[in-house]
N, C-alpha and C positions, 0 to 999 in steps of 0.2 A: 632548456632542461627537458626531459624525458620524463612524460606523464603518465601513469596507467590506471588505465578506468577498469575496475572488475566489474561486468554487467555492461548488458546491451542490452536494458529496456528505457522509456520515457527519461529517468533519470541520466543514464549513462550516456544516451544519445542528449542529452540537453548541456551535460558539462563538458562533451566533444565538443561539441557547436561552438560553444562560449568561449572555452582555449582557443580554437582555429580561429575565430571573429578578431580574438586579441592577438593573433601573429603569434601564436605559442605551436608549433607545429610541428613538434615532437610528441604525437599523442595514438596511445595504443590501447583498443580498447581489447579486455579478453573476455571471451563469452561461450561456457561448457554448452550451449547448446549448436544448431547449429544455423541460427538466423536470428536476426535480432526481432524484437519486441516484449520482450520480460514476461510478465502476469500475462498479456493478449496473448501472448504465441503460447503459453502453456494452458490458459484456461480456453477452452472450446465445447463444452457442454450445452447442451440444447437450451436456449434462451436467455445467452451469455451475451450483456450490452453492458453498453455505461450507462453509471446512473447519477452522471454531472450532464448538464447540459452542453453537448457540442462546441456550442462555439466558445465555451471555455474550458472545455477540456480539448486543449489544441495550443502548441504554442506560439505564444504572440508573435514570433517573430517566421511563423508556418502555418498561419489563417488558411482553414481549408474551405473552397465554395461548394466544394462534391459532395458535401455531408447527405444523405438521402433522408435524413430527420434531427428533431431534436435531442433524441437518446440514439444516438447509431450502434448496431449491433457489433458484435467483435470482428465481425471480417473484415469490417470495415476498418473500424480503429486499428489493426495492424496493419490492413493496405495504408494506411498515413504515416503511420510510425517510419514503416516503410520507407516510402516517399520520400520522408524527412532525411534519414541517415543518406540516403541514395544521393539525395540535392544537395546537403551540404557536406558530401565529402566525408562521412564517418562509415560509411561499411566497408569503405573500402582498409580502413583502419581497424577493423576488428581480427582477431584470430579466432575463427568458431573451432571446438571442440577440444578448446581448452581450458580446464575445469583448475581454481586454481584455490590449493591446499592450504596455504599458510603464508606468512613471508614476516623477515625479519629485517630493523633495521642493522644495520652495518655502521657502526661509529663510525670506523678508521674510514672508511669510502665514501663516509655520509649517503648513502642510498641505503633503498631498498634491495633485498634480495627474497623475488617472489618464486613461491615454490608450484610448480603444477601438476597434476596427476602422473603424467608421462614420464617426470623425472628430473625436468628441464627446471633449470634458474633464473629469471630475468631482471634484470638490474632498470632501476627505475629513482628519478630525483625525488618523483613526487606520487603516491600513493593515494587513488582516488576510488577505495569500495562501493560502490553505484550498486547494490543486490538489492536493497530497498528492506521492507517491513511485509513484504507480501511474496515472498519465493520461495520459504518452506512449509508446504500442508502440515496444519496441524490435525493428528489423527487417533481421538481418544484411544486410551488403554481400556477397550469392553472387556471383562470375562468373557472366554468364548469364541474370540472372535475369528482363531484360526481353525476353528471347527467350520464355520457356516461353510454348507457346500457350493450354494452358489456363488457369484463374484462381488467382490466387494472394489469399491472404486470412490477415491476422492475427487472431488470438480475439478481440480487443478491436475488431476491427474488423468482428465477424459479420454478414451477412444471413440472415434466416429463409428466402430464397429460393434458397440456395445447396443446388445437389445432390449428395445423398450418394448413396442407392440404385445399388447398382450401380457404383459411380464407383471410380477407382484413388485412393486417398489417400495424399500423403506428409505425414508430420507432423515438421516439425523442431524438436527441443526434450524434454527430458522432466523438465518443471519443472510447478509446480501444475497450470496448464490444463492441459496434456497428459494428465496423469493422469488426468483427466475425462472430456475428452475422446475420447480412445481408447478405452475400453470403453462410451463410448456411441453411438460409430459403426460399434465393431468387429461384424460380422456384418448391417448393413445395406452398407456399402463392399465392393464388390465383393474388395478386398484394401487391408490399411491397412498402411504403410510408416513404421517410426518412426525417424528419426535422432537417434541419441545422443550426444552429448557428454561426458558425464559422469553414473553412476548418481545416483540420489537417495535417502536414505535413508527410507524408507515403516517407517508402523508400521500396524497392523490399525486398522479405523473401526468405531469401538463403536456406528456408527447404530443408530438404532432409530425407530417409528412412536409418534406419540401417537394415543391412541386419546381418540373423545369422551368420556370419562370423566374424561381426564384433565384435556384442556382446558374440560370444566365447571367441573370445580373450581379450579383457577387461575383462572379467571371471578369464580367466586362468591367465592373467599377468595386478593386477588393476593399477601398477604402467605407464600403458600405458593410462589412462585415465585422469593423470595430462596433456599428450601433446593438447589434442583439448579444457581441461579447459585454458591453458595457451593461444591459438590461439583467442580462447574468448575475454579474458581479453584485448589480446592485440586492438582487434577490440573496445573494449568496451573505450579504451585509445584515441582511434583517434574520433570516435562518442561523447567521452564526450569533449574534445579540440573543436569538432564544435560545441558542444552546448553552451560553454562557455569563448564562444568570439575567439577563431583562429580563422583568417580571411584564410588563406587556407585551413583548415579542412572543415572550415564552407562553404566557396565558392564549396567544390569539392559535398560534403553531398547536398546542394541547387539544383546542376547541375544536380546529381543523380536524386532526385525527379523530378525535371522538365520535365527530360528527360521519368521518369518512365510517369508521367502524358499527353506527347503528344502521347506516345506510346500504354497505352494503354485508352484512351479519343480522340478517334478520332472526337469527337463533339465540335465544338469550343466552343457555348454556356456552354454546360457540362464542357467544362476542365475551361472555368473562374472558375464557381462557387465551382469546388475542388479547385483552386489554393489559398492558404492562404494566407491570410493580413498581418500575423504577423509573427515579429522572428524565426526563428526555434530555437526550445527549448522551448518556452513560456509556449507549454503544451508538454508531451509527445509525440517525433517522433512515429509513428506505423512504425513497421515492417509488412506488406501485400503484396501478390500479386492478392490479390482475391476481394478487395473491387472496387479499381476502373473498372475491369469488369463488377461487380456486379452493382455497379451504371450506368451503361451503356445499361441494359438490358431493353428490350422493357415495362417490367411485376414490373419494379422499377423507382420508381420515386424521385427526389431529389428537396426539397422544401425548401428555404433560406428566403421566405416570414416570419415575426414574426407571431408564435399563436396567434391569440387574445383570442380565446373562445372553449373548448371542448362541443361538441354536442351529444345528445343520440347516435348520430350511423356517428362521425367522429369529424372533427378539422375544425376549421372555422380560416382562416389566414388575414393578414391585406390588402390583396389585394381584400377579398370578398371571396375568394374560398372555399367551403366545400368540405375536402376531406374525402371522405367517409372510414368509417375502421370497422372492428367486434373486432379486439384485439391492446390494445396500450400498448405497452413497452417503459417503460423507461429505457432506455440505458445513464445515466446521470450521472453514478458516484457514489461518495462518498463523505459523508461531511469531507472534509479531513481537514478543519482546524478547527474544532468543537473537539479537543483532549479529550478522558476520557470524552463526555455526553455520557448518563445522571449522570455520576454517581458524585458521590459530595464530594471531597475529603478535608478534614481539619487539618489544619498544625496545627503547635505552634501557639499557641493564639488566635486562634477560626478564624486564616484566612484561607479561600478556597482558591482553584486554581484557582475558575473563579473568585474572587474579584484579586489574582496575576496577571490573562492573562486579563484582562479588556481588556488590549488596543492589545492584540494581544499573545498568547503561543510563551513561548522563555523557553529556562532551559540550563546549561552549557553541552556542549557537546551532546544534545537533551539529555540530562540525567536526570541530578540533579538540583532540583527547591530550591531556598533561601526559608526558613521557612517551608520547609516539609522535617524532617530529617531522615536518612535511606530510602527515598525513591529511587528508581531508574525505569527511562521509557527506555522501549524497543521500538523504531522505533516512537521516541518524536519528538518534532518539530527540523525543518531544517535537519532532517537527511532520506529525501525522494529522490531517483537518480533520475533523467531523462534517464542516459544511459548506464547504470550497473544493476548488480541483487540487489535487495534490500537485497537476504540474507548475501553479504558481508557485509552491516552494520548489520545487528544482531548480526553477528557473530562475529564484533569489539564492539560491545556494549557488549554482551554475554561476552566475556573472563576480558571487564573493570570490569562487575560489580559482574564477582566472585573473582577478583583481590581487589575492593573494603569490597565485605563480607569480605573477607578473613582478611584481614586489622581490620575493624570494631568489628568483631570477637576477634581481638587478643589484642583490646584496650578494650573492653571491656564497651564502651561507644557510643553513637550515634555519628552521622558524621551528618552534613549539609554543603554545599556547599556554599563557603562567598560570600554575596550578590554580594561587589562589581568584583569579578572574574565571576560570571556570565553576572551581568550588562557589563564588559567588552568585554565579546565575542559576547553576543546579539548586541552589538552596532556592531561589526566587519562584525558578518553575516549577518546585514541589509545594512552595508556600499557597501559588496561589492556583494550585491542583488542589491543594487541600482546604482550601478555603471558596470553592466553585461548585460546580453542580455535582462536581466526582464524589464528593463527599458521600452521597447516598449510594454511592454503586459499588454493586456487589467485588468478590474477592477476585474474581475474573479476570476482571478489570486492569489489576493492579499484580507487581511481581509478589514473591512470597516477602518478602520486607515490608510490604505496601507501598511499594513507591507506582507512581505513574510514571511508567518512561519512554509510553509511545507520544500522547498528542501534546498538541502546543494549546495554550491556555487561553490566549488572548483572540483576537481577530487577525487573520493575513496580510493585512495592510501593517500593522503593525513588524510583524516578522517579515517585512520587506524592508520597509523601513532601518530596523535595526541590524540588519546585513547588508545595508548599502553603500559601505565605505568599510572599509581596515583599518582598523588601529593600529598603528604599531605599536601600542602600550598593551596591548590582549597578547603580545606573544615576546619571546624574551632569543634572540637568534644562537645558535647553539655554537661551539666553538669543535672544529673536525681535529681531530684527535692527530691524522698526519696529514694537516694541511699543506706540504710540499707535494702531495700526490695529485691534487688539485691545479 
């Protein structure tokens, strides 16, 4: 059967791998840029790292020993990425520079027919959207904002040729990138300007360097490289228990920050306004030890007042204040619950995904959607961590849905997933969204319905677990309308 992967980052490249492993080797992936690596290849902003630890944000079955530390910077994680698709045979399967628009199923054909910028059609059994929760900037509506004279620029949207030296910076936002951000321009920027909307809650970054010694030996013996993945994991076990309601995991995590924040905020004013309002968990913990410095420096300034208005040459706030700027960055994110726009995807019966997701994206296992058959999503709704690597769900989605082809394949007919079993589980992962720490988090958070339809609720083990076999009672096989053409 004839596979296609939309997107060539971690995700896309991890359900190649997984189809090829299984002898499914009819697999194409399409990717509008022109090299793979998703988020790495497009985020490139000054002090752009990960903020999992290496050797589990890596995947298991592509242990890297070259890592140069515990948090590797982004050149790095794309030279891997790299590496990966190169070694196992997926770049040579991608078509770059092909952007692709919509696609509809096809009863009578039983396929897909996917549409791409260019104009072109391509027929496909199996329909695998890989774009992920993190590929379109999201980029407030400022009053003003096509006034400001100087340049305006989102992280995901960086040039290397953009100037800092000397430059007034305003940064809007103090979510991941920010955090990075900022203390790596702080002290080259003439003065860096940060607006806040809400604290985040930060815990200390236990980075550290590898030294060639170390990376010898992982070379010479890689079976020593599952011990500091394992050490990971298990950290990542007790961070997610605080994010998800333990009351001593959570109280001891709380403490930590606190304590990080009197230590290094010696300004009493300055440490209210890092101190967060909400839950921990609500939005992702950062790992940092460099922002709260950074906000402390004479040449940074941190501003909680609301925008009212962008100005030719700064930011006008509700207290009155114009703060002057020459470059604004938006450090704001990603539209994380806008899944698959633009693109326009059509099931059985002339229904869309966005007439399915009206009131909010949901799909069984962040998988498989009722009325789009043979489809399957890589990194779909509810299956986004707060405090684990996202590449172990790819990697549990990756091996379901060549478990799935495989299947599909051998019945020889499409598969759809019965309404009511998905309707099932989406009621499960809002009940117990609703009944967790989400509860106190702000409106942000959640779509205009209130629903949660990015993270997953439970622990990772868990969502491995329960994607690690197929039912065939989860999906009901469709019946091709002129099955003689088959």
């Amino acid at each position: 059967m004839k596979v296609v992967i939309i997107g060539a980052g971690f995700g896309g490249i991890a359900a190649a791998v997984e189809l090829l492993r299984e002898g499914l080797d009819d697999v194409v992936l399409l990717e509008k840029a022109d090299q793979v690596g998703g988020v790495w290849r497009d985020n490139s902003y000054p002090g752009c790292a990960c903020d999992v630890p290496a050797p589990l944000y890596s995947y298991s079955f592509a242990l890297n020993p070259e890592w140069s530390r515990r948090f590797p910077p982004h050149e790095e994680i794309l030279a891997y990425v790299r590496r990966v698709a190169d070694r196992f045979g997926v770049t040579e399967r991608v078509r770059f520079g092909t952007e692709v628009t919509g696609a509809e199923w096809d009863a009578d054909a039983a396929k897909w027919r996917i549409a791409v910028a260019e104009g072109e059609v391509i027929e496909a059994d199996i329909l695998v959207p890989a774009v992920g929760q993190l590929s379109r900037p999201s980029i407030p509506s400022l009053p003003g904002a096509g006034r400001f004279a100087g340049r305006a620029v989102h992280t995901a949207q960086w040039d290397d040729d953009i100037a800092i030296d000397g430059r007034r910076v305003a940064v809007v936002g103090t979510g991941a990138s920010a955090i990075q951000l900022v203390p790596a321009i702080a002290g080259r920027a003439a003065h860096v300007t940060v607006f806040q909307r809400s604290a985040p809650w930060t815990l200390p970054k236990p980075d550290r360097r590898y030294g060639a010694g170390r990376r010898t030996a992982y070379t010479k013996m890689p079976q020593l490289l599952r011990l500091p993945r394992a050490a990971t994991w298990a950290m990542t076990i007790f961070t997610g228990l605080a994010v998800t309601g333990n009351r001593p995991a959570g109280a001891m995590l709380r403490g930590i920050s606190t304590l990080q924040r009197r230590w290094q905020v010696r300004d009493s004013a300055l440490r209210a306004q890092v101190t967060p309002d909400e839950p921990m968990g609500c939005k992702r913990v950062l790992f940092t030890s460099a922002w709260l410095p950074a906000l402390a420096r004479e040449d940074v300034s941190l501003v909680t007042e609301k925008i009212v208005e962008v100005l030719p040459h700064g930011i006008r706030t509700a207290d009155g204040t114009v703060h002057e700027c020459d470059l604004l960055v938006y450090a704001t994110g990603f539209a994380a619950t806008e899944f698959l726009a633009p693109m326009r995807i059509t099931g059985r019966d002339g229904r869309t995904l966005d007439d399915e997701w009206r009131d909010g994206a949901y799909a069984y296992l962040g998988m498989a959607v009722p009325g789009f058959p043979n489809l399957f999503l890589i990194y779909g709704p509810n299956t986004n961590t707060g405090n684990t690597s996202v590449l172990y769900f790819h990697e549990a989605q990756a091996r379901y849905l060549a478990r799935a082809v495989r299947r599909i394949s051998e019945d020889q007919r499409p598969w759809e997933v019965r309404r009511e079993r998905a309707t099932t589980y989406d009621g499960e992962m809002q009940r117990r969204l609703a009944s967790s720490v989400w509860t106190g988090c702000q409106s942000w958070y959640r779509t205009a319905t209130g629903r949660v339809v990015t993270n997953w609720p439970g622990m990772a083990g868990e969502y491995a677990r329960r994607t690690s076999r197929v039912d065939d009672e989860d999906y009901t096989p469709i019946t091709v309308r002129n099955q003689t053409s088959r």
